[in-house]
C-alpha positions as CSV (number, residue, x, y, z in Angstrom):
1,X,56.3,-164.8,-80.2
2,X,53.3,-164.6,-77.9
3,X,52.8,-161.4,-76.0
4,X,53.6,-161.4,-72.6
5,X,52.0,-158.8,-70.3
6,X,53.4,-160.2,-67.0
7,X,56.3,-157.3,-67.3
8,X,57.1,-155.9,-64.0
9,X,57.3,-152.1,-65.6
10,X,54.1,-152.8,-67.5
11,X,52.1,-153.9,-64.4
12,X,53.5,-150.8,-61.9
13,X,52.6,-148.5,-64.7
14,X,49.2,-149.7,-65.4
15,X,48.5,-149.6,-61.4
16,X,50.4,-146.0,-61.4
17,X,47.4,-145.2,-64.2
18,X,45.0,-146.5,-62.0
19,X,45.9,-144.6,-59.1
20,X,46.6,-141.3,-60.0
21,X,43.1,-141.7,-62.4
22,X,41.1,-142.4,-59.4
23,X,42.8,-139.7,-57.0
24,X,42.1,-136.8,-59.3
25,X,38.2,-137.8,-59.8
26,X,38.2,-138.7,-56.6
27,X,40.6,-136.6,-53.8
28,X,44.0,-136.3,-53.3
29,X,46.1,-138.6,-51.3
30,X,46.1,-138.0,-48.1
31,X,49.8,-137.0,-47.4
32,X,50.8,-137.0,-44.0
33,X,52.1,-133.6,-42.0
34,X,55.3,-133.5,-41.4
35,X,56.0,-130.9,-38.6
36,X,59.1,-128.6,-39.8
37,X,62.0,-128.5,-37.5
38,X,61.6,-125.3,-35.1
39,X,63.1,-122.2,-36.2
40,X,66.9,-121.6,-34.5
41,X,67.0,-119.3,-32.2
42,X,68.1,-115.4,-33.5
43,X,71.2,-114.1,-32.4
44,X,72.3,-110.9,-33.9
45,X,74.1,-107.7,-32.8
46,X,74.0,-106.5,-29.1
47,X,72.3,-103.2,-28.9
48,X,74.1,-102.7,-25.5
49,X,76.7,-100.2,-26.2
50,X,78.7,-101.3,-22.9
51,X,78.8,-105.0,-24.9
52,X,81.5,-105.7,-27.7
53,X,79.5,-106.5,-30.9
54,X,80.5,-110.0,-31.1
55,X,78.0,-113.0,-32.5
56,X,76.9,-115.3,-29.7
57,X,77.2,-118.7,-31.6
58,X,75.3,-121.3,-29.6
59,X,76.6,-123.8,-27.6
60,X,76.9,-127.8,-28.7
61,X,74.5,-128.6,-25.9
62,X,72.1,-126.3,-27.0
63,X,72.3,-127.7,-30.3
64,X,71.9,-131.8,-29.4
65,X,69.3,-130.7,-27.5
66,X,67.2,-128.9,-30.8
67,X,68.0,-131.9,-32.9
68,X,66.5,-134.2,-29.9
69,X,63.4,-132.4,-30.1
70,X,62.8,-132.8,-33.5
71,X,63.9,-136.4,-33.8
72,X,61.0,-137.2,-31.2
73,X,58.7,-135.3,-32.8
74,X,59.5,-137.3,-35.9
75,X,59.4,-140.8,-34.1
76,X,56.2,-139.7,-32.9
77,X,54.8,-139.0,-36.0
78,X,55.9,-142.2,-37.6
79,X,54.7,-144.1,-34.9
80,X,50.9,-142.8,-35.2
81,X,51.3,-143.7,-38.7
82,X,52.4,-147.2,-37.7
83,X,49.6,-147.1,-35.5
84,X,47.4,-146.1,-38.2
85,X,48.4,-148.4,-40.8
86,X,48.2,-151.3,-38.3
87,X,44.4,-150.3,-37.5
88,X,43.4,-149.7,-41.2
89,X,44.9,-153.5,-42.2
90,X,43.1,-154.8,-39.2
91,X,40.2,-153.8,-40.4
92,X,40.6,-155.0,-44.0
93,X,41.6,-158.3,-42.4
94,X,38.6,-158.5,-40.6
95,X,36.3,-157.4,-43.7
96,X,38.0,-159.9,-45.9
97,X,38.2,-162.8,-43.7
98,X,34.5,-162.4,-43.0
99,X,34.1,-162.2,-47.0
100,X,32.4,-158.9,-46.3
101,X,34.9,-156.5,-48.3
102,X,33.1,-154.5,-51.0
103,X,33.1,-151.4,-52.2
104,X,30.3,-149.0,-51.0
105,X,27.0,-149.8,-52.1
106,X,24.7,-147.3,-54.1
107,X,21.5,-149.7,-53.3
108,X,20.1,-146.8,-51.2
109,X,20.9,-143.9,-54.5
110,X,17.2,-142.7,-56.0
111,X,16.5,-145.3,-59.2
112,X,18.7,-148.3,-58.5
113,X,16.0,-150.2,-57.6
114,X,14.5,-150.3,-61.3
115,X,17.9,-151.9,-62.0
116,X,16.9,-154.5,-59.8
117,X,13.8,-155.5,-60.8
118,X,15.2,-155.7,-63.9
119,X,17.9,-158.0,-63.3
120,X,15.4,-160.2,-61.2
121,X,13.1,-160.5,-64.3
122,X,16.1,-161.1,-66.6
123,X,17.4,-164.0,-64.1
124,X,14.0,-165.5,-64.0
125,X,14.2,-165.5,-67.8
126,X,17.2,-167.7,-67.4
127,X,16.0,-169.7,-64.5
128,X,12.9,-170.8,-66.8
129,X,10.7,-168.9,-64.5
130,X,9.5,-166.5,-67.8
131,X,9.4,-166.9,-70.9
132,X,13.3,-165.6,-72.7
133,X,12.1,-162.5,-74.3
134,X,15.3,-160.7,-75.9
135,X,12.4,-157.9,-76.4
136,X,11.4,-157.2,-73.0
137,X,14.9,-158.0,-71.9
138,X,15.8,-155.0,-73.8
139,X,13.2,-153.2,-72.9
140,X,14.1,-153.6,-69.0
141,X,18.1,-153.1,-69.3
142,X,17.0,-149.4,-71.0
143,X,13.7,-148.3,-69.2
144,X,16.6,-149.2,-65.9
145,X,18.5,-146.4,-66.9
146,X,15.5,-144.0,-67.3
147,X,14.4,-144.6,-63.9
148,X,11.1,-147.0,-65.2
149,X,9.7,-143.9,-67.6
150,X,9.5,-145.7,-70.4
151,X,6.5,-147.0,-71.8
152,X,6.7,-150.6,-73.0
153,X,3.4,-150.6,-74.9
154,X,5.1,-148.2,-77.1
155,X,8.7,-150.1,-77.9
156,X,6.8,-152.4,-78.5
157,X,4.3,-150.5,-81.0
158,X,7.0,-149.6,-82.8
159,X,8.3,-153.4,-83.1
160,X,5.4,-154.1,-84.5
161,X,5.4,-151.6,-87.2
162,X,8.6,-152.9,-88.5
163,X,7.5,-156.4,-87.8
164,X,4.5,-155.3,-89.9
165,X,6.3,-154.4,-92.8
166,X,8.3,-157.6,-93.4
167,X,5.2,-159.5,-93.4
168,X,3.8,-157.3,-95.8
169,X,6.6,-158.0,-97.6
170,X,7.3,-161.3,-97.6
171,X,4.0,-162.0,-99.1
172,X,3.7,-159.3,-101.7
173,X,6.5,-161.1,-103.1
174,X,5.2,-164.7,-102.3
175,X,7.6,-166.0,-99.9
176,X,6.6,-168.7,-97.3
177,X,6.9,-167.6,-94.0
178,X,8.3,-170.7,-93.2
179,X,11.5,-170.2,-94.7
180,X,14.0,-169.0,-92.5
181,X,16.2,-167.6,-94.9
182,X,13.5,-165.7,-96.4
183,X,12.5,-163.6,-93.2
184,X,16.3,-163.3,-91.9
185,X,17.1,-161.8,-95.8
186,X,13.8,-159.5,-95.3
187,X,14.6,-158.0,-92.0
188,X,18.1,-157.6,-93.3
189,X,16.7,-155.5,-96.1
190,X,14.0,-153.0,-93.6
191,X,17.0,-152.4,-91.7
192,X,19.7,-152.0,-94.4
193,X,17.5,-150.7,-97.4
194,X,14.4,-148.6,-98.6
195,X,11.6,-150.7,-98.7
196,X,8.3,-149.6,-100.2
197,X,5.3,-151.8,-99.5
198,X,1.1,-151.3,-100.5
199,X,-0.9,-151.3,-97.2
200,X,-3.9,-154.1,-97.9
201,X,-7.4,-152.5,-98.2
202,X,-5.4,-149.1,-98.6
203,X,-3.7,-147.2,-101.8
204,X,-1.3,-146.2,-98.9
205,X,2.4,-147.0,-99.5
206,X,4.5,-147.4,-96.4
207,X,7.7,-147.1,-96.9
208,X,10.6,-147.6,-94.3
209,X,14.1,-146.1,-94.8
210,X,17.5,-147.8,-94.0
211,X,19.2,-147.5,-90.9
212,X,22.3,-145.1,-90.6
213,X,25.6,-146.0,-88.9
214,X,25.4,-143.4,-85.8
215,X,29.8,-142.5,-85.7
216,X,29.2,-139.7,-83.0
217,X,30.1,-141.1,-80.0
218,X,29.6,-144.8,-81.0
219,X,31.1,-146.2,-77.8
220,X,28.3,-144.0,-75.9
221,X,30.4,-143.1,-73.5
222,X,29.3,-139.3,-73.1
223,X,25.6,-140.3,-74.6
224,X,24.5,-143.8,-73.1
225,X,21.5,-143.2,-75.4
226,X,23.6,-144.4,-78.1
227,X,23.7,-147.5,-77.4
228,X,19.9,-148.1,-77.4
229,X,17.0,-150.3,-79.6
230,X,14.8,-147.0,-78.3
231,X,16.9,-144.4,-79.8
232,X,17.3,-146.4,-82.9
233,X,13.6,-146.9,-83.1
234,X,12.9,-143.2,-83.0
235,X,15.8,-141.4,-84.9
236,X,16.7,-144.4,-87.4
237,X,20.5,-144.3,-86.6
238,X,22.3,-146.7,-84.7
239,X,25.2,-148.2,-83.8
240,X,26.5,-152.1,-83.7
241,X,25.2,-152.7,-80.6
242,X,21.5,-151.4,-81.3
243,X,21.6,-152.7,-84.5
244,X,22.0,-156.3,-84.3
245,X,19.4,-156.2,-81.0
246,X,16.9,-154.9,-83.1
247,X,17.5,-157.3,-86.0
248,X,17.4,-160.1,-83.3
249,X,14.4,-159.1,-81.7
250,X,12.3,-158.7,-85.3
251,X,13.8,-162.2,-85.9
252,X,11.9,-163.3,-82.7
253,X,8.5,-161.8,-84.0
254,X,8.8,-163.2,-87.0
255,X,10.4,-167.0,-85.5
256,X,13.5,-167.1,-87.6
257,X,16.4,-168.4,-86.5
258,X,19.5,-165.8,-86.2
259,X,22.3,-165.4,-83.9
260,X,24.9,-162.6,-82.3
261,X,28.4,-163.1,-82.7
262,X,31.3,-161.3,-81.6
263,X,34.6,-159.8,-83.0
264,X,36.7,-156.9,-80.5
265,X,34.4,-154.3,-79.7
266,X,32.2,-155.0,-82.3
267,X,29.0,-157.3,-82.8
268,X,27.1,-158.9,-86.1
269,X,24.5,-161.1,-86.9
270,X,24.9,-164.7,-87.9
271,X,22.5,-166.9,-90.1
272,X,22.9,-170.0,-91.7
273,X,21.3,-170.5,-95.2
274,X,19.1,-173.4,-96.4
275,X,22.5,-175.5,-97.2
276,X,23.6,-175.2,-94.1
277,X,26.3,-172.2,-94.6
278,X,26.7,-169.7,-92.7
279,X,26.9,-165.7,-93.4
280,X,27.8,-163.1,-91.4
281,X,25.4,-159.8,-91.8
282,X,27.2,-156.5,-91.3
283,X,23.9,-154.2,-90.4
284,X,26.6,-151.4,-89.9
285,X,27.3,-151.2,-93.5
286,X,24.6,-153.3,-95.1
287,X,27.2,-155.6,-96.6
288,X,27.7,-159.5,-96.0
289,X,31.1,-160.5,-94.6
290,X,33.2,-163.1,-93.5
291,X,35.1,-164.6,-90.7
292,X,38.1,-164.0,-92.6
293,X,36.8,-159.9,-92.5
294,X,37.0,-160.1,-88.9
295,X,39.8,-161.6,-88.8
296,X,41.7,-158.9,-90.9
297,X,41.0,-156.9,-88.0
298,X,44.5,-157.4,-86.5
299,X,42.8,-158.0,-83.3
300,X,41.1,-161.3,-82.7
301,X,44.5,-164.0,-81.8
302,X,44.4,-167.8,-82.3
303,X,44.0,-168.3,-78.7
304,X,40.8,-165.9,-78.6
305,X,39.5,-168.5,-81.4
306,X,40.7,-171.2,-79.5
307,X,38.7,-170.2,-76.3
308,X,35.8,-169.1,-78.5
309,X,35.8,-165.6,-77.6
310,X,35.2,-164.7,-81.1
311,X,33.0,-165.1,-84.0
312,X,31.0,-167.9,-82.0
313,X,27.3,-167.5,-82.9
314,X,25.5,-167.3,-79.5
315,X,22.5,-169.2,-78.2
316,X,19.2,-167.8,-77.0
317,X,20.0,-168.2,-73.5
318,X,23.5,-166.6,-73.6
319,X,22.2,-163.4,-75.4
320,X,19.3,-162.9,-72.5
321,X,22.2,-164.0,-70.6
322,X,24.6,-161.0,-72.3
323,X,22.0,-158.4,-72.2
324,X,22.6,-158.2,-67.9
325,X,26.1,-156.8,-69.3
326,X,24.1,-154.4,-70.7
327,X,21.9,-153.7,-67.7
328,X,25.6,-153.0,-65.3
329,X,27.1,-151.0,-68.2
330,X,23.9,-149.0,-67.5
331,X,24.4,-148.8,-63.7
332,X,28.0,-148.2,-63.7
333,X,27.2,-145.3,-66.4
334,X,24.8,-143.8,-63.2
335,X,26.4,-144.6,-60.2
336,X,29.5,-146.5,-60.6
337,X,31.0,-149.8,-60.0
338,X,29.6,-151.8,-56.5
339,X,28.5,-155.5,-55.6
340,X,25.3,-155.0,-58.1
341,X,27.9,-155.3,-61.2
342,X,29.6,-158.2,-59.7
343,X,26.9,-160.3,-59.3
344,X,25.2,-159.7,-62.7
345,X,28.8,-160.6,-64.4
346,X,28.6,-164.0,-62.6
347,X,25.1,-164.6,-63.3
348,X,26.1,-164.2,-66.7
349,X,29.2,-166.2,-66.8
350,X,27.3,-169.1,-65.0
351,X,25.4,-169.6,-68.6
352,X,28.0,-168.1,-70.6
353,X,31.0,-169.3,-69.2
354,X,33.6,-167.6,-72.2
355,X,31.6,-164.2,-72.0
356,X,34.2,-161.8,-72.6
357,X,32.5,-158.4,-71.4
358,X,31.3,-160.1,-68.3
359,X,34.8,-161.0,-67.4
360,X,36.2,-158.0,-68.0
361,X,33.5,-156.3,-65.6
362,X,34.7,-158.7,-63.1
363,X,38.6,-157.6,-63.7
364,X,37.0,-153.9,-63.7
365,X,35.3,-154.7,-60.6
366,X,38.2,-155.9,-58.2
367,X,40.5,-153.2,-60.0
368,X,38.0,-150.9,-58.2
369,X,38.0,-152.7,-55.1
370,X,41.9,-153.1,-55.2
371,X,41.8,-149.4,-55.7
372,X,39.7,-148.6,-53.5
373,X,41.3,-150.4,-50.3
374,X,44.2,-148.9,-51.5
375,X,42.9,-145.6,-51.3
376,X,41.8,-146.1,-47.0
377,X,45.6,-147.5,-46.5
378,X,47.1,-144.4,-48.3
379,X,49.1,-146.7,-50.6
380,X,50.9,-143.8,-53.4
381,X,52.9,-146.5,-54.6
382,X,53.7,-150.1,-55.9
383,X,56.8,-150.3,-53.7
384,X,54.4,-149.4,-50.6
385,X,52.4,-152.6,-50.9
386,X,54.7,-155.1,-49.4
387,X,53.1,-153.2,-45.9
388,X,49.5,-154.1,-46.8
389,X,49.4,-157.8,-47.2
390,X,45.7,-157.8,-47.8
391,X,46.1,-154.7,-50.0
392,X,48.4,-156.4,-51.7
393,X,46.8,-160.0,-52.4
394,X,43.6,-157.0,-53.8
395,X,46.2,-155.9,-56.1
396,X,48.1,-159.1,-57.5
397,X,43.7,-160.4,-57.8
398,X,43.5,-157.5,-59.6
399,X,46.3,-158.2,-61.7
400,X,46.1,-162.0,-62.4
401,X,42.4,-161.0,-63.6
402,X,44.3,-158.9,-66.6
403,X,47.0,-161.9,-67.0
404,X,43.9,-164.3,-67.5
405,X,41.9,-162.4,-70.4
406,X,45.6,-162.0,-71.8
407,X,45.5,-165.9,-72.0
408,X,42.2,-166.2,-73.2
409,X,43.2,-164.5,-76.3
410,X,41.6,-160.7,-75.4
411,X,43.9,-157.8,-77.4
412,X,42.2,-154.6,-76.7
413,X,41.4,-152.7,-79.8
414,X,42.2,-149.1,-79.8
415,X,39.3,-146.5,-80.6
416,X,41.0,-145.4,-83.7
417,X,42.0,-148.9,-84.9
418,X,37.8,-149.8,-84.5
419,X,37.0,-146.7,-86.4
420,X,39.2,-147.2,-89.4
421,X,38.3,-150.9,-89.9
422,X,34.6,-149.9,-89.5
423,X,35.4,-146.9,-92.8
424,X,37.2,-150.1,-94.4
425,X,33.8,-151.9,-94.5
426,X,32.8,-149.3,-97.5
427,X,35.3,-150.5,-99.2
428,X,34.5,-154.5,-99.1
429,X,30.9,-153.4,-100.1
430,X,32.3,-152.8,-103.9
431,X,33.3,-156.5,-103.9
432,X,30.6,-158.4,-106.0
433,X,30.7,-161.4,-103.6
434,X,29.9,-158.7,-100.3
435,X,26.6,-158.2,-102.2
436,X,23.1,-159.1,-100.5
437,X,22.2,-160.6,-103.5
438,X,24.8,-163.5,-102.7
439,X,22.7,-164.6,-100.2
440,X,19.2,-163.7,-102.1
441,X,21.1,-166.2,-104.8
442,X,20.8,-169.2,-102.0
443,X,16.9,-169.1,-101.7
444,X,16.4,-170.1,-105.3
């Protein structure tokens, strides 16, 4: 039976999460002061000794008129927050019927306008205005994040080292550099392998060592480093974002064809061989896999094939396109979510239309705005959104965005679920037919 996530409790919970995450980074919720009724009057024993000692209990009148006092002072009190309410929802009504409402902007914050230029270049990349360099599209989504301090000449010196030995390579052991198997099968063995080559005019051996699965912090999300081509360049570990960029941006040097694909929270390399099959390169663990690997995931549903979210091996222009996921996963890491993030998702989406990642930063990014509107009305609760009709259309946005990557096929995949299915890929190394030399076999 297909999962259903329209459930009332499941929805009122996940917005409960929402709220109560944000308050606590954020501030509290403003809670309204309530004055306390006024202290009734003392009445004790006379210290008149002509005077009986008897308690003076107070009159009815006197009483009505206590409880009249505090009733207007309640009324009152609701009424400014009527008042209140009214002006705050006038105001969102006026924002959004203008198109105007957006959460604040960090545009002014010291260092988002290297994430500019960099999305500017990347877009012209995809307008045709530059040539599509995955390279320098790289290059700009990470020198963004370190303010522009990074020095180009150098990522790409180090490109060129590696780039240097597969060609050294490839033709110590006589292979054409027009086979496209060939070079895909040698970058896949610098990044996976030890590979020992004789510099020409030299007796100087260079030798590159393989690439190590990085498991600390692999979702960078207290590190961004960690996702990175730089930091993979310079300490030789990685992760499987870093790793398939690089592999994808030697196969640019070197012009041979290859191609990212995507299975939950993962990514891989794609290549066909010189009969057409494909194979599916598993940098992580230096093995070769197939869809059906992927699939035993748990986590990638018929409709997520059926919409192509998955295992789809991805054009030229929709991995330039990706990498401006890349460059707002970077922003949001500094500054948070704001209009910036929004329009990079649709630039995305409008040349990769079944993009998961960029459609999840667009439910992300209303769940922020939703949030955040509820926030100025002083919303603490599902049941107080019937008062906030605009608030309220934010929210069931916010929610019809989650109900519409549930229909696409998306099933998140829990941290520990990723980590054990990465461990299991030691295990479908031992299997003969998970062997490079499978796919060395095809050249012959």
């Amino acid at each position: 039976m297909k999962r259903k996530r329209t459930d009332r409790t499941f929805y009122r919970s996940l917005l409960m999460i929402f709220l109560i995450g944000p308050y606590s980074s954020y501030a509290q919720i403003p809670q309204v002061s309530l004055p306390c009724p006024p202290s009734m009057p003392q009445y004790g024993i006379s210290t008149n000794v002509n005077q009986s000692n008897t308690l003076q209990v107070p009159t009815t009148t006197h009483f009505n008129h206590v409880q009249q006092q505090n009733g207007a002072i309640m009324r009152e009190v609701q009424e400014h927050e009527r008042l209140r309410q009214l002006q705050t929802q006038e105001i969102i009504n006026e924002a959004m019927s203008r198109g105007e409402l957006a959460l604040p902007t960090f545009s002014g914050a010291p260092g988002t306008g290297s994430f500019y230029a960099a999305r500017d270049e990347i877009n012209d990349m995809l307008c045709g205005k530059r040539p599509m360099s995955l390279k320098r599209a790289v290059f700009l989504c990470e020198n963004a994040y370190f303010d522009n301090r990074m020095s180009y000449d150098r990522f790409n010196a180090e490109i060129q080292n590696l780039k240097k030995i597969c060609l050294l390579k490839l033709k110590e052991e006589g292979a054409s550099l027009q086979d496209n198997m060939a070079k895909n099968l040698m970058i896949f063995r610098v990044i996976t392998d030890e590979v020992c080559v004789k510099e020409p005019g030299t007796e100087k051996i260079l030798t590159h060592y393989p690439m190590k699965y990085d498991f600390e912090d692999f979702y960078a999300r207290e590190d961004a480093s960690k996702y990175m081509v730089s930091k993979l360049l310079i300490q030789n570990t990685g992760q499987c974002h870093s790793l398939p960029l690089l592999y994808l941006i030697l196969a640019e040097e070197l012009g041979a064809k290859a191609h990212l694909s995507f299975s939950p929270n993962h990514s891989f390399i794609k290549i066909q061989d010189n009969q057409g099959d494909w194979h599916s390169l598993e940098l992580t663990r230096g093995a070769i896999a197939t869809d059906d690997f992927y699939m035993g995931s748990g986590f990638i549903r018929s409709e997520a094939l059926r919409n192509k979210l998955y295992l789809q091996p991805l054009s030229v222009k929709e991995l330039i396109a990706h990498s401006l996921n890349d460059l707002s996963m970077y922003y949001v890491n500094k500054y948070g979510y704001d209009e910036f993030v929004k329009q990079n998702a649709d630039s995305v989406l409008s040349h990769f239309p079944t993009n998961l990642s960029a459609m999840q930063t667009i439910s992300n990014y209303n769940t922020s705005i939703a949030l955040y509107v509820l926030r100025q009305c002083n919303v603490p609760s599902p049941d107080d959104l019937p008062q906030y009709p605009q608030a309220n259309a934010l929210y069931r946005q916010m929610l019809e965005g989650y109900e519409k990557l549930d229909n696409l096929g998306y099933a998140e995949m829990p941290k520990e679920a990723y980590k054990e299915w990465l461990e299991s890929l030691e295990v479908e190394m031992l299997d003969p037919e998970n062997q490079p030399s499978i796919i060395i076999q095809t050249t012959k």
